[in-house]
C-alpha positions in Angstrom: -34.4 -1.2 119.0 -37.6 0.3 117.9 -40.6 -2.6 118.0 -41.9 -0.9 114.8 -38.7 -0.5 113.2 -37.6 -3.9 114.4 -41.3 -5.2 112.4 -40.6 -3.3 109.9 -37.1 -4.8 108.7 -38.2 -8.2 109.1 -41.1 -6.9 106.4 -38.9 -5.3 104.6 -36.3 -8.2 104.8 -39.3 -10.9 103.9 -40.5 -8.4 100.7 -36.8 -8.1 99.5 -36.5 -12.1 99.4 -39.1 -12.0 97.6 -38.3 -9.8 95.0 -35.4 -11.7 94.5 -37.0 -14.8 93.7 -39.0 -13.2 91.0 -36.4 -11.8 89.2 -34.4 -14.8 88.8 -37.8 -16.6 87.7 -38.4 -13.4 85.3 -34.9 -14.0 83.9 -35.8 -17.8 83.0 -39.5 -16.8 82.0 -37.8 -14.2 79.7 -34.9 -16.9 78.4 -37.6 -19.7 77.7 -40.2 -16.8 76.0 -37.1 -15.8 73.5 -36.3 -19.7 72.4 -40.3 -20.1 71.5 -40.3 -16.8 69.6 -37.0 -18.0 67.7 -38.2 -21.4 67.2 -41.3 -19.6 65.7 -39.1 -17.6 63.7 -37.2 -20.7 62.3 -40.3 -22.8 61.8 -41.1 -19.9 59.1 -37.9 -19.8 57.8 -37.9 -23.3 57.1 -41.5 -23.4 55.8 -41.0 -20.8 52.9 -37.7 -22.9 52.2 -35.5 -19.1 52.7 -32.0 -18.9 52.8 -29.7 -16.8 54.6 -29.3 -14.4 51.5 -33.6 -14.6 50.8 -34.2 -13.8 54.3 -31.9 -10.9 54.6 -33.5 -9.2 51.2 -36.9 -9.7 52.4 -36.3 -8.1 55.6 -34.2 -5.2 53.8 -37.2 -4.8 51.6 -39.8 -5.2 54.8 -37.4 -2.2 56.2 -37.9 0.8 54.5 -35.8 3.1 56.7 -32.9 1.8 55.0 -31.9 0.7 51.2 -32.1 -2.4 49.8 -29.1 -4.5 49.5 -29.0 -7.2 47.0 -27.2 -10.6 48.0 -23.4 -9.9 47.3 -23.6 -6.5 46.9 -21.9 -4.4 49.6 -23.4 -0.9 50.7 -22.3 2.3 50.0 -21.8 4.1 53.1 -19.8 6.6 51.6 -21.2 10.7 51.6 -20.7 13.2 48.9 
């Protein structure tokens, strides 16, 4: 076999290892960055005292793409 190519695989071997490591430590870095943004999310929640149905309103309201839904209303989706 090639030296080069022989060096080159062990490199390239050694590089892909690697790589591989920091995925899997990208995938828990990415888990344990999502609970800390919920958590954040919930310690608002909590702290304006909103409910299910309050928080959904506000964010319909927040989202003006779309209509705003009142709490046990259901949405038209029909077309004329």
């Amino acid at each position: 076999m090639n030296p080069k190519l022989k060096k080159l695989d062990a490199e390239y071997n050694k590089i892909a290892a690697k790589i591989s490591e920091l995925q899997v430590r990208q995938k828990e870095v990415e888990k344990q960055r999502t609970e800390l943004k919920n958590n954040d999310i919930l310690e608002l929640v909590h702290e304006h005292h909103l409910d299910y149905a309050a928080l959904s309103a506000l964010i319909q309201k927040l989202d003006i793409s779309r209509p705003v839904v009142m709490a046990g209303e259901m949405e038209d989706t029909t077309h004329e």
